[in-house]
PDB file of N, CA, C, O and CB in Angstrom:
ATOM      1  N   UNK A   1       9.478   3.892 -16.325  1.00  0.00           N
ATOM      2  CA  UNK A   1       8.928   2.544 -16.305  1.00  0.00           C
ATOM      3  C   UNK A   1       7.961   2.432 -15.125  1.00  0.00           C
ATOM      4  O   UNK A   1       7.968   3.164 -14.136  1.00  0.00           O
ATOM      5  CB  UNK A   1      10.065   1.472 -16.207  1.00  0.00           C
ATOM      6  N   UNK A   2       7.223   1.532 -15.339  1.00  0.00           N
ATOM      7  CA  UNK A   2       5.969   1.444 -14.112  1.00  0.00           C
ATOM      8  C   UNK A   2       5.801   0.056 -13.658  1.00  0.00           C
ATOM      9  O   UNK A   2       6.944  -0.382 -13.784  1.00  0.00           O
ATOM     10  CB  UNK A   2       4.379   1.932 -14.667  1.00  0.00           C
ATOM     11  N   UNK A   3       5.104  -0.867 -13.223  1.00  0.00           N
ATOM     12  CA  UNK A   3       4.668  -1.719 -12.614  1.00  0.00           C
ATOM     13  C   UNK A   3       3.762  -2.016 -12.526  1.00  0.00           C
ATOM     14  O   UNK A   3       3.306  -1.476 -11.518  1.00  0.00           O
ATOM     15  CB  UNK A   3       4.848  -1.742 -11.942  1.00  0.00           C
ATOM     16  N   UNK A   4       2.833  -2.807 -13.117  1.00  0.00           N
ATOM     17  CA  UNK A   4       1.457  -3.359 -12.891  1.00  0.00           C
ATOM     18  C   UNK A   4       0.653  -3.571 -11.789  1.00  0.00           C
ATOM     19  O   UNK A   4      -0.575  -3.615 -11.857  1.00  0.00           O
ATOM     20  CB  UNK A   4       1.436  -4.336 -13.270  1.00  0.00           C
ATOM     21  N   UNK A   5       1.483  -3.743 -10.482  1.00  0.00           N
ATOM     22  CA  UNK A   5       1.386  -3.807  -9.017  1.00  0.00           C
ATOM     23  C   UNK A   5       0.762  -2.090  -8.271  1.00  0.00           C
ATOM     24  O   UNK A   5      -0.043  -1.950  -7.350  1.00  0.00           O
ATOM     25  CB  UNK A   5       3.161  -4.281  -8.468  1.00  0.00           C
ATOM     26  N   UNK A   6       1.240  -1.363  -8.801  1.00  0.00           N
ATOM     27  CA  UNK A   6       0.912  -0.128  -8.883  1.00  0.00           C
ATOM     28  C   UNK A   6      -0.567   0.283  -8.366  1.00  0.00           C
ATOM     29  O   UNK A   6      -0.991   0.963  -7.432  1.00  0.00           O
ATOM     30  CB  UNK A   6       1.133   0.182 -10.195  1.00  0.00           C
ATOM     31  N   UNK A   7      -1.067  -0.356  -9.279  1.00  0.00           N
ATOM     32  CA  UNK A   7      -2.221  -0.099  -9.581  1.00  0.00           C
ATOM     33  C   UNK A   7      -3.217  -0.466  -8.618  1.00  0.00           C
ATOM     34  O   UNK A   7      -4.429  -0.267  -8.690  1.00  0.00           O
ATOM     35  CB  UNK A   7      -2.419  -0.577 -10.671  1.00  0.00           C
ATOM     36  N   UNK A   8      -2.465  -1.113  -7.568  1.00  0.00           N
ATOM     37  CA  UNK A   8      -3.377  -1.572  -6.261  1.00  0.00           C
ATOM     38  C   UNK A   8      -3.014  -0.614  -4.953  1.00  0.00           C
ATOM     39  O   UNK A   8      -3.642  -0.667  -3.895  1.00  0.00           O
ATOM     40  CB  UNK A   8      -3.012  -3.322  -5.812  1.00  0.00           C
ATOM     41  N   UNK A   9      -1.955   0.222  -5.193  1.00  0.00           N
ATOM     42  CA  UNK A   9      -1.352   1.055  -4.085  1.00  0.00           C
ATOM     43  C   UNK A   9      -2.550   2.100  -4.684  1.00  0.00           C
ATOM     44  O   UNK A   9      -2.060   3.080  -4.123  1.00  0.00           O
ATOM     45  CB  UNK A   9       0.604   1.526  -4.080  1.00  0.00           C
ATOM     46  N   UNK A  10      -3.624   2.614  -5.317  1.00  0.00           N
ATOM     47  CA  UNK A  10      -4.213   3.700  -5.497  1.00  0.00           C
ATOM     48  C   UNK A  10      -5.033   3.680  -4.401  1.00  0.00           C
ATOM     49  O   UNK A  10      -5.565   2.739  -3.812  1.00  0.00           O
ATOM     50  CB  UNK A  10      -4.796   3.864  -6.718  1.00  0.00           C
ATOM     51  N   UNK A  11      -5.067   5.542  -4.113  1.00  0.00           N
ATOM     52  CA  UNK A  11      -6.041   5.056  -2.899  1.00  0.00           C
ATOM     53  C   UNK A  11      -7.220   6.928  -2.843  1.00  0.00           C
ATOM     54  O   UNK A  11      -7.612   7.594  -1.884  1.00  0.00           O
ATOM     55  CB  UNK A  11      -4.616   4.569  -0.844  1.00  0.00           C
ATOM     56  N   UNK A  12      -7.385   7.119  -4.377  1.00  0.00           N
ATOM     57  CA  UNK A  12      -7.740   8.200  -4.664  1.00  0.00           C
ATOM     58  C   UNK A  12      -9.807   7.791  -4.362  1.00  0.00           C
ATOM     59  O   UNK A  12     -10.643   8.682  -4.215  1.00  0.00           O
ATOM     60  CB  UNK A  12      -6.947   8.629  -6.376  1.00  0.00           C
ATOM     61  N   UNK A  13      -9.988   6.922  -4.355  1.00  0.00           N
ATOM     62  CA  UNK A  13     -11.617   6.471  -4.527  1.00  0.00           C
ATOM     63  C   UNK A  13     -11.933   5.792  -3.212  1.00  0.00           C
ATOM     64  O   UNK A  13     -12.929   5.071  -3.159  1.00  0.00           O
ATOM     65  CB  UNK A  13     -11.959   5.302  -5.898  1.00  0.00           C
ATOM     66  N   UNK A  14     -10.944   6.009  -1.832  1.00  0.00           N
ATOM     67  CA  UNK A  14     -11.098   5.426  -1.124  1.00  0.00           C
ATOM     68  C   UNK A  14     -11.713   7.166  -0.108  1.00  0.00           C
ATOM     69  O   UNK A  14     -11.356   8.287  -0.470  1.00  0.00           O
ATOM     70  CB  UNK A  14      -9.789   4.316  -0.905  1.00  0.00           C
ATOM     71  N   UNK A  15     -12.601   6.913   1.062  1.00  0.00           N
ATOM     72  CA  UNK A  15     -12.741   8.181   1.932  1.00  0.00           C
ATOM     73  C   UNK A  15     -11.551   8.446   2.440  1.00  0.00           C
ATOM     74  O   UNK A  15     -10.697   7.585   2.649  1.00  0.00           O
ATOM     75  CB  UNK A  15     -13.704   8.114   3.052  1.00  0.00           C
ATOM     76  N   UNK A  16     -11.379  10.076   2.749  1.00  0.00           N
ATOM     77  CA  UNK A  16     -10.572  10.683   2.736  1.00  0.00           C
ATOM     78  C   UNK A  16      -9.791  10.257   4.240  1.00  0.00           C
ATOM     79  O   UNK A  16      -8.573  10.396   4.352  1.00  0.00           O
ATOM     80  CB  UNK A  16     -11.064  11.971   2.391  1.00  0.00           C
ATOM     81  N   UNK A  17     -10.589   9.760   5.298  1.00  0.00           N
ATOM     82  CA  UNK A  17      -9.492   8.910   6.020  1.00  0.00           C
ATOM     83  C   UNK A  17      -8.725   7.683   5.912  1.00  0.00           C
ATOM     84  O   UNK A  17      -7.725   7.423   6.581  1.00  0.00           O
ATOM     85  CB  UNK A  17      -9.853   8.699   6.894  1.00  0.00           C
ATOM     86  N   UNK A  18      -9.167   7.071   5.177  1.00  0.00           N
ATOM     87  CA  UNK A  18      -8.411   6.137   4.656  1.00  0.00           C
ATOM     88  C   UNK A  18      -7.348   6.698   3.677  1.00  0.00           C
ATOM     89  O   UNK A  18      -6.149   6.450   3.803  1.00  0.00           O
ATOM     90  CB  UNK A  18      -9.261   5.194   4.064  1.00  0.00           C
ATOM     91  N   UNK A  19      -7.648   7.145   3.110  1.00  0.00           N
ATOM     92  CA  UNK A  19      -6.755   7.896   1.940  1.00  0.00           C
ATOM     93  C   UNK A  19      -5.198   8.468   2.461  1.00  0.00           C
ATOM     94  O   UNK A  19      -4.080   8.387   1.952  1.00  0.00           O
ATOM     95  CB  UNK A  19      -7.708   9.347   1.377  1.00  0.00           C
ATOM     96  N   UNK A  20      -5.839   9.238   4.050  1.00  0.00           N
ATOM     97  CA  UNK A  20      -4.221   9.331   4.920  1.00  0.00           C
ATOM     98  C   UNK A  20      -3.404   8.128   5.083  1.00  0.00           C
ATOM     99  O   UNK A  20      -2.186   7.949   5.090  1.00  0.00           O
ATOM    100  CB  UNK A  20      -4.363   9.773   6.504  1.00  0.00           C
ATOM    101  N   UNK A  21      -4.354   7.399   5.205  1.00  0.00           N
ATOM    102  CA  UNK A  21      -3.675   5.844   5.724  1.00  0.00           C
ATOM    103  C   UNK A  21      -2.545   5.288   4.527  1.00  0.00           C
ATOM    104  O   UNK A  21      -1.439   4.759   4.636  1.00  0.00           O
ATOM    105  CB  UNK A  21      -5.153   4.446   5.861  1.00  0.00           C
ATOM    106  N   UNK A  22      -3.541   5.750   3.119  1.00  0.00           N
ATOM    107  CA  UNK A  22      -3.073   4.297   2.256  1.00  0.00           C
ATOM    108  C   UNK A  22      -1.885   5.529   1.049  1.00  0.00           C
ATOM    109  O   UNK A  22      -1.169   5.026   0.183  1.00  0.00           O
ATOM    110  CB  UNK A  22      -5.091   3.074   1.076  1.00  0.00           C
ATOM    111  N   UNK A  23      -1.928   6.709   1.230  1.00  0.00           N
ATOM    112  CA  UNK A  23      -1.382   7.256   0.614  1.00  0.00           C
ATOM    113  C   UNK A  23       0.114   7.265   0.849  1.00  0.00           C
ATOM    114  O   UNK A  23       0.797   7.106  -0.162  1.00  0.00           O
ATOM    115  CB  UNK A  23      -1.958   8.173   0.611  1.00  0.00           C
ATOM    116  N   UNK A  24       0.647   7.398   1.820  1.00  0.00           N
ATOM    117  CA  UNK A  24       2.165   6.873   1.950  1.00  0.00           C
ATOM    118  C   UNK A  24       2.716   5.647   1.611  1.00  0.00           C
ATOM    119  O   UNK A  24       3.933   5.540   1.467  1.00  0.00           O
ATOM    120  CB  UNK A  24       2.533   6.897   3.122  1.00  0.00           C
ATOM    121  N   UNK A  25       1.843   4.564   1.443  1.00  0.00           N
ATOM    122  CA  UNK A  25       2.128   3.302   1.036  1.00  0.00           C
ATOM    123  C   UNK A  25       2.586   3.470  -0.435  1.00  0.00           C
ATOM    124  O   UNK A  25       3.609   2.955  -0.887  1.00  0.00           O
ATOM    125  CB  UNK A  25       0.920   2.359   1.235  1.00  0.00           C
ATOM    126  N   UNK A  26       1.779   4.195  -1.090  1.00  0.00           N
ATOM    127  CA  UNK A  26       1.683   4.511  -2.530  1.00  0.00           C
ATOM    128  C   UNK A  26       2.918   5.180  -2.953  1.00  0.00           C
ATOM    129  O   UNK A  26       3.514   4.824  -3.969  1.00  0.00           O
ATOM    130  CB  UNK A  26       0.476   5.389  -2.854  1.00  0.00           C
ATOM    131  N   UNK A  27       3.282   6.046  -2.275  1.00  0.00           N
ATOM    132  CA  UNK A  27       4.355   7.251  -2.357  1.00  0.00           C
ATOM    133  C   UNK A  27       5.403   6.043  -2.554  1.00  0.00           C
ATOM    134  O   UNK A  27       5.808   5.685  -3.661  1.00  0.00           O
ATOM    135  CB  UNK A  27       4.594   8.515  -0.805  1.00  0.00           C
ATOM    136  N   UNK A  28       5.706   5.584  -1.585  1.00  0.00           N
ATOM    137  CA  UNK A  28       6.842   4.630  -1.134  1.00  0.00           C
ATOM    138  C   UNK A  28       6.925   3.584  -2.061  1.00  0.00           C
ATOM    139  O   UNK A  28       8.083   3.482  -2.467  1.00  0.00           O
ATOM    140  CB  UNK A  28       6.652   4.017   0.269  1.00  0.00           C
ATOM    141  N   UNK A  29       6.116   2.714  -2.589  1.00  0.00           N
ATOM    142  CA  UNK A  29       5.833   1.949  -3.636  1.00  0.00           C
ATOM    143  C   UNK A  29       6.551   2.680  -4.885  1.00  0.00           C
ATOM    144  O   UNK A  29       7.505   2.221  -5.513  1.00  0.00           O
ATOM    145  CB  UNK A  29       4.281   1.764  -3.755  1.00  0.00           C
ATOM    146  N   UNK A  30       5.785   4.124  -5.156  1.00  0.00           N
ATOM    147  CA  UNK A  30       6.442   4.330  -6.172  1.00  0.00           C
ATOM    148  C   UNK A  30       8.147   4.641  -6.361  1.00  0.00           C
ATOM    149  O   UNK A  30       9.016   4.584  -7.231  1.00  0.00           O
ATOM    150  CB  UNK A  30       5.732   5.216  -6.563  1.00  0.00           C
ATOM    151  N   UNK A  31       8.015   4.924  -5.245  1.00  0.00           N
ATOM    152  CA  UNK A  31       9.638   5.202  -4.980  1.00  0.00           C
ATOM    153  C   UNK A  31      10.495   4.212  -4.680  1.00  0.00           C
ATOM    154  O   UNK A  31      11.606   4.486  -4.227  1.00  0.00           O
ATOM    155  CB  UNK A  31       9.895   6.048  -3.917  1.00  0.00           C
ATOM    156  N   UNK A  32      10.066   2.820  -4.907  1.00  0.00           N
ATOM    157  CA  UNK A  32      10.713   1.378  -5.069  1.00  0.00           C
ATOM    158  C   UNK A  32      10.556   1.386  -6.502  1.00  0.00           C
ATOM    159  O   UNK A  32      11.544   1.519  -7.224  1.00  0.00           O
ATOM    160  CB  UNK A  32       9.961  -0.002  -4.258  1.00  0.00           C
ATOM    161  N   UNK A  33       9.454   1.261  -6.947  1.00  0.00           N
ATOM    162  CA  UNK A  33       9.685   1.225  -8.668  1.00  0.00           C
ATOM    163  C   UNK A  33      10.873   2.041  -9.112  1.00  0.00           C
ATOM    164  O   UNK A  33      11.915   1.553  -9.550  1.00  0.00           O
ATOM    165  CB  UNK A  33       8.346   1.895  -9.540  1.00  0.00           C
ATOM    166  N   UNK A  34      10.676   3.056  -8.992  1.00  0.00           N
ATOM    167  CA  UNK A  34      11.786   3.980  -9.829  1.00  0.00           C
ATOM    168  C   UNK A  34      13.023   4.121  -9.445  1.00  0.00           C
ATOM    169  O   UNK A  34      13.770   4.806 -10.144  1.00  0.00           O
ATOM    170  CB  UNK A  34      11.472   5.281  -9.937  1.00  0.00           C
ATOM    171  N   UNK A  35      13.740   3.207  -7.677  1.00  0.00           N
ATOM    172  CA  UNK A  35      15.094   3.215  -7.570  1.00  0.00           C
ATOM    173  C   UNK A  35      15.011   1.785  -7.263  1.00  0.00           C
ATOM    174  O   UNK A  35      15.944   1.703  -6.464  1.00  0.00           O
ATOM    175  CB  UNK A  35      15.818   4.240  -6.548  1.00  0.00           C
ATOM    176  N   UNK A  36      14.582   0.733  -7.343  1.00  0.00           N
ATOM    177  CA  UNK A  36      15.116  -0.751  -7.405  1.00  0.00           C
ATOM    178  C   UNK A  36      14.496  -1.428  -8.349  1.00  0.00           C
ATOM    179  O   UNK A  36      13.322  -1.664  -8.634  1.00  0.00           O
ATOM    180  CB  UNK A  36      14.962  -1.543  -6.183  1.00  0.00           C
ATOM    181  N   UNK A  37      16.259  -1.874  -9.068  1.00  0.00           N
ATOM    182  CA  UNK A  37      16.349  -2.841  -9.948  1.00  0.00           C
ATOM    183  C   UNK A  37      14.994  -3.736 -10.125  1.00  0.00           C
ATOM    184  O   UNK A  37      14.283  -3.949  -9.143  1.00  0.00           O
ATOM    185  CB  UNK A  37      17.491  -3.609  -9.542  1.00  0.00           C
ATOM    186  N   UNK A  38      14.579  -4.390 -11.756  1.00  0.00           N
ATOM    187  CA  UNK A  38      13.459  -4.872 -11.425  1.00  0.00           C
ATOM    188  C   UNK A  38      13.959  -6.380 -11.326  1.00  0.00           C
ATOM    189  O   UNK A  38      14.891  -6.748 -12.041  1.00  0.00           O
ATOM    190  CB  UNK A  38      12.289  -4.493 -12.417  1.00  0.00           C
ATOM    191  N   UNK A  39      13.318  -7.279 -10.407  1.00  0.00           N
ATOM    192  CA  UNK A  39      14.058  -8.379  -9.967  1.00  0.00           C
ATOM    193  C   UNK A  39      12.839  -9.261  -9.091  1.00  0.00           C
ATOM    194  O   UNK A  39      11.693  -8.810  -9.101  1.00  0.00           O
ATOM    195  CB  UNK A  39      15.473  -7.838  -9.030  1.00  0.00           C
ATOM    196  N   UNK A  40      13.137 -10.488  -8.366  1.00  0.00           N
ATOM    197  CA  UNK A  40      12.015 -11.371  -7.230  1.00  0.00           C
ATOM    198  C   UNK A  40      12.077 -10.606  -6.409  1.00  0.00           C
ATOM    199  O   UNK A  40      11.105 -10.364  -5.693  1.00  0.00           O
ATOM    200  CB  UNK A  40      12.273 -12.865  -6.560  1.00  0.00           C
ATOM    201  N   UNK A  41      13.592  -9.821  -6.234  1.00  0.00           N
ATOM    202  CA  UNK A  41      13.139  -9.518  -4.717  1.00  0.00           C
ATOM    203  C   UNK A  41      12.404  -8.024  -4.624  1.00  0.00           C
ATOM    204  O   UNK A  41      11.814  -7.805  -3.566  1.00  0.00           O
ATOM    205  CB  UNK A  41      14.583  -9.527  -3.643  1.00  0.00           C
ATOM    206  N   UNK A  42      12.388  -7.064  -5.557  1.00  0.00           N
ATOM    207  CA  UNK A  42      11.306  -6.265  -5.667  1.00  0.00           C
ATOM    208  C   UNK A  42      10.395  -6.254  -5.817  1.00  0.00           C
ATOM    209  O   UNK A  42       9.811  -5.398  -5.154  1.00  0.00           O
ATOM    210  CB  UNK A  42      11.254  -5.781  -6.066  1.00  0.00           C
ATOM    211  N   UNK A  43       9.622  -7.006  -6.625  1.00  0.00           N
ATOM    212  CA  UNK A  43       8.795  -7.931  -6.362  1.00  0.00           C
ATOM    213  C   UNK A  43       7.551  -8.488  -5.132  1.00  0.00           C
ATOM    214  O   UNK A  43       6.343  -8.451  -4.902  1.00  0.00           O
ATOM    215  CB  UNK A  43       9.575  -8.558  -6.476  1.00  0.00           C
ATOM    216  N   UNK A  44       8.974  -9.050  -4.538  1.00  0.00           N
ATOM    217  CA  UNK A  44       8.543  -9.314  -3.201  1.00  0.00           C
ATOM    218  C   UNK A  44       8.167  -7.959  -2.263  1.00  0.00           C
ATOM    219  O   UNK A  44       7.153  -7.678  -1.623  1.00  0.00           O
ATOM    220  CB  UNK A  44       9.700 -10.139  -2.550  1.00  0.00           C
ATOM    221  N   UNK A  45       9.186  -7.393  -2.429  1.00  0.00           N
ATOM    222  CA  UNK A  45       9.004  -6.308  -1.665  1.00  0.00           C
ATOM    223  C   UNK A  45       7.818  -5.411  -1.850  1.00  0.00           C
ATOM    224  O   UNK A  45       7.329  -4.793  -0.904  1.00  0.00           O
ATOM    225  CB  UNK A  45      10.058  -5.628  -1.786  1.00  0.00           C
ATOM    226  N   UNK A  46       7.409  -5.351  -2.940  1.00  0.00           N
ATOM    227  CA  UNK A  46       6.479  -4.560  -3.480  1.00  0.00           C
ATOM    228  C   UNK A  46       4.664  -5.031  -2.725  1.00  0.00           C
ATOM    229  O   UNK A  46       3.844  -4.272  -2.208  1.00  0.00           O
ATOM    230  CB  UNK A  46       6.732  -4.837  -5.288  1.00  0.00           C
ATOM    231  N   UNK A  47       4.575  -6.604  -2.968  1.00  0.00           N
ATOM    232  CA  UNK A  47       4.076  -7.318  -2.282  1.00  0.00           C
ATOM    233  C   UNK A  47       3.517  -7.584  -0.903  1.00  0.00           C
ATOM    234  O   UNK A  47       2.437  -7.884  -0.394  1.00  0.00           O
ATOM    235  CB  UNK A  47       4.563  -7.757  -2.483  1.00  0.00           C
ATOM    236  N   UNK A  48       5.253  -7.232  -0.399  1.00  0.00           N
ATOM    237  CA  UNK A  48       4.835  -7.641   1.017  1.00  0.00           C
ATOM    238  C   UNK A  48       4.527  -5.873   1.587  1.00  0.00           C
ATOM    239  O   UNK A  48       3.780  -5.826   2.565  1.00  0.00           O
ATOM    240  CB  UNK A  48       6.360  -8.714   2.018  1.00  0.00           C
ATOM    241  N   UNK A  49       4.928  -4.769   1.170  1.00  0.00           N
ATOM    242  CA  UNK A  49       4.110  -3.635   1.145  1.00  0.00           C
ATOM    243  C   UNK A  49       2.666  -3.539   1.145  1.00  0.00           C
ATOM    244  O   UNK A  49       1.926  -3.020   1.982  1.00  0.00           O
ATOM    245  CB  UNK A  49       4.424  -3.064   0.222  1.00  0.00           C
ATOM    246  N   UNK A  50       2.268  -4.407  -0.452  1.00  0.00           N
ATOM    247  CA  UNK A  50       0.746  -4.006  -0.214  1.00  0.00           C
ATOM    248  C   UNK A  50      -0.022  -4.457   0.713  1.00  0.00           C
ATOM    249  O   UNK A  50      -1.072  -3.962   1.123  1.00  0.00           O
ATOM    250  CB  UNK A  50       0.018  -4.250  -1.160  1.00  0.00           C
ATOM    251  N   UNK A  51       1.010  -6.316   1.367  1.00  0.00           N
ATOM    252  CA  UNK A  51      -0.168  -6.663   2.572  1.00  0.00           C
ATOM    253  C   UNK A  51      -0.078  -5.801   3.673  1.00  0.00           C
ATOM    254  O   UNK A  51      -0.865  -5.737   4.616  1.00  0.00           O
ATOM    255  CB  UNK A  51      -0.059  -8.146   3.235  1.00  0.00           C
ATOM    256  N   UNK A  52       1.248  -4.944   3.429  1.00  0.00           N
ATOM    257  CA  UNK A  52       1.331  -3.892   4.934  1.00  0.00           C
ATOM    258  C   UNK A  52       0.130  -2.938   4.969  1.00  0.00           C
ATOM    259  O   UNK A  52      -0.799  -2.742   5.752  1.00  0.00           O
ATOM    260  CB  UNK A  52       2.843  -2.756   4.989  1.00  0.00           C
ATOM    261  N   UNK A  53       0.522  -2.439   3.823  1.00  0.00           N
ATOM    262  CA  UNK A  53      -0.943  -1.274   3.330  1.00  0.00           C
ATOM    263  C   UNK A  53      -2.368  -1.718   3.951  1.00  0.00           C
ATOM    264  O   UNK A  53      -3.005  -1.113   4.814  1.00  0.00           O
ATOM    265  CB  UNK A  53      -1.299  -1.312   1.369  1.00  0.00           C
ATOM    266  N   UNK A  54      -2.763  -3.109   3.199  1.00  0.00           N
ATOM    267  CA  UNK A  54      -3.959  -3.679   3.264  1.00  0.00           C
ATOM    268  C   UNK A  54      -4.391  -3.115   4.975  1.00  0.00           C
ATOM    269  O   UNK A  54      -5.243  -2.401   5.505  1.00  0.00           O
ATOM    270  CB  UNK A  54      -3.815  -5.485   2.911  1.00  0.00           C
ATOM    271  N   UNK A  55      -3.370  -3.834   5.323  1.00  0.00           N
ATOM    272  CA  UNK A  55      -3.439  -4.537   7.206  1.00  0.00           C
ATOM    273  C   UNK A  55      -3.799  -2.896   7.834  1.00  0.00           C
ATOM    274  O   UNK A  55      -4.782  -2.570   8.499  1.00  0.00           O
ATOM    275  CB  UNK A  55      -1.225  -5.455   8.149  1.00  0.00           C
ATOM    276  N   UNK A  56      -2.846  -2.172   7.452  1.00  0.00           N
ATOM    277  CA  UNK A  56      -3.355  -0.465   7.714  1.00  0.00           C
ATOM    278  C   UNK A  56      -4.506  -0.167   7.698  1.00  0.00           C
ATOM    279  O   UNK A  56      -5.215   0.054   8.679  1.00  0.00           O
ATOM    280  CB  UNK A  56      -2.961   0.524   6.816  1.00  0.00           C
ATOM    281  N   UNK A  57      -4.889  -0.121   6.244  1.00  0.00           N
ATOM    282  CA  UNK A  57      -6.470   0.167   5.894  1.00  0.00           C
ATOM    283  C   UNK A  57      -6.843  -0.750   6.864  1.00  0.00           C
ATOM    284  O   UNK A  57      -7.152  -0.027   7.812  1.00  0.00           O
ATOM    285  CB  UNK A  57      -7.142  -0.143   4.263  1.00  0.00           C
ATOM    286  N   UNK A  58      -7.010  -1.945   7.220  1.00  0.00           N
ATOM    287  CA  UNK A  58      -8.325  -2.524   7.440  1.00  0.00           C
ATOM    288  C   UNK A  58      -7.794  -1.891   9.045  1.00  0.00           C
ATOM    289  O   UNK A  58      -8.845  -1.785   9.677  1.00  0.00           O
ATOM    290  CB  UNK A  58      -8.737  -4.493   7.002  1.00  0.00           C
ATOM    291  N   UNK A  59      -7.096  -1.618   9.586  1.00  0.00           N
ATOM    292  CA  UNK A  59      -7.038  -1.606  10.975  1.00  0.00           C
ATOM    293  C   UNK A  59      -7.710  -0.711  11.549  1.00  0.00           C
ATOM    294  O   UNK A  59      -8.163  -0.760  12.693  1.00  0.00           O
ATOM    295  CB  UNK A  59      -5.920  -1.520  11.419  1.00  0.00           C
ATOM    296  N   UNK A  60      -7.855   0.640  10.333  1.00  0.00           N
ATOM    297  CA  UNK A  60      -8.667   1.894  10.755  1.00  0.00           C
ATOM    298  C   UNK A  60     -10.359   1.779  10.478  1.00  0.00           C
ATOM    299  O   UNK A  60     -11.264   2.578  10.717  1.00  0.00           O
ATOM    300  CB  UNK A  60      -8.040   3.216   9.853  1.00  0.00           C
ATOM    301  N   UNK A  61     -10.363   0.305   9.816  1.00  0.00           N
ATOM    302  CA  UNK A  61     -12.072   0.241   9.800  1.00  0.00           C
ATOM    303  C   UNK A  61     -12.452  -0.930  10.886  1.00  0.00           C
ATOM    304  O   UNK A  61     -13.509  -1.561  10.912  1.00  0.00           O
ATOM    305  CB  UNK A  61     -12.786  -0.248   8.052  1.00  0.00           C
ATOM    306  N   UNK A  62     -11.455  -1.054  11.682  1.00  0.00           N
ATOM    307  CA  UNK A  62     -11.748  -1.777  12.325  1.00  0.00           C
ATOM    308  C   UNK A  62     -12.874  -1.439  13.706  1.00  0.00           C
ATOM    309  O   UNK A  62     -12.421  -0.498  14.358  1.00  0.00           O
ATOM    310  CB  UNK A  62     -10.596  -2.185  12.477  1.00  0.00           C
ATOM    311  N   UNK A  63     -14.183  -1.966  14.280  1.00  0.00           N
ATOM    312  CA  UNK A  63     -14.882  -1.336  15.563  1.00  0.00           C
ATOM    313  C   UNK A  63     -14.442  -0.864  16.189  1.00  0.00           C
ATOM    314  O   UNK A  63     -13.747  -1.725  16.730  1.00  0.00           O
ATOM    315  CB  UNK A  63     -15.394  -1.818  16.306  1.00  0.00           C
ATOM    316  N   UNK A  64     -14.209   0.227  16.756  1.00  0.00           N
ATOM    317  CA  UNK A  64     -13.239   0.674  17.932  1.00  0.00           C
ATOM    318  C   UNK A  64     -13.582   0.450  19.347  1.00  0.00           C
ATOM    319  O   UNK A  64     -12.784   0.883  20.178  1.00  0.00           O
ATOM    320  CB  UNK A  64     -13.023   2.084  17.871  1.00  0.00           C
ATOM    321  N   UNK A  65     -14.969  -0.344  19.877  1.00  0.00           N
ATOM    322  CA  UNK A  65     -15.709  -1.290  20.522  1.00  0.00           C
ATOM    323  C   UNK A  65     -15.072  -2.606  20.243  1.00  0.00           C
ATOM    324  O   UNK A  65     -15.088  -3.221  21.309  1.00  0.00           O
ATOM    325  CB  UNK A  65     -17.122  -1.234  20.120  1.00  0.00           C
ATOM    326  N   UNK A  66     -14.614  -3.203  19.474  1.00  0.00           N
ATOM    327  CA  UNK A  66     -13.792  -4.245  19.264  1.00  0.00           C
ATOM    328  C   UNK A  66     -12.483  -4.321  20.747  1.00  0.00           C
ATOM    329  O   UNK A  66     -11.737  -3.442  21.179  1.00  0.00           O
ATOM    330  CB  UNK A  66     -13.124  -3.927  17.585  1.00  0.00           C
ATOM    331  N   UNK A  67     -12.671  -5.703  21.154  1.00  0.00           N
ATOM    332  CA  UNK A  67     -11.289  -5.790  22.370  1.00  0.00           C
ATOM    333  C   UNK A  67     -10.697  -7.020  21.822  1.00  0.00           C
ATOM    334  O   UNK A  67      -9.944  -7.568  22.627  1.00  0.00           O
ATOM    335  CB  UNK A  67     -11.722  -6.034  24.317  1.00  0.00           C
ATOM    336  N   UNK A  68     -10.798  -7.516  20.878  1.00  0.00           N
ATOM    337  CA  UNK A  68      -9.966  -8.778  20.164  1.00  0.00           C
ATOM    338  C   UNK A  68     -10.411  -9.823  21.547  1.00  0.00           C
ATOM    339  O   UNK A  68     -10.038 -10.995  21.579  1.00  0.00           O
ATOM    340  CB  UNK A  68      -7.803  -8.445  19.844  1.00  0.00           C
TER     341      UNK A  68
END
């Protein structure tokens, strides 16, 4: 069985440093699909993963001249 959510953990069309970044997210994702029950709170979880992911990726394109 799969997940429609899935499909946003890909990170094959992204450059290959990013790709380190976003590829464990993916791994791990899939490995929630296939051992937790499908339910809200997987769901959620699945979710609050991809904003983890996101926040990853964007952190490594972030200026590195940047001091917040």
């Amino acid at each position: 069985m799969t997940d429609p959510i899935l499909q946003f953990f890909a990170f094959r069309h992204l450059p290959p440093h990013l790709q380190a970044v976003s590829q464990p997210f993916a791994a791990l994702a899939g490995e929630i699909v296939d051992t937790v029950p499908i339910c809200i709170e997987r769901t959620t979880c699945l979710r609050k993963l991809l904003e983890a992911k996101d926040c990853a990726v964007r952190a490594h394109l972030l200026d590195e001249e940047w001091d917040g």
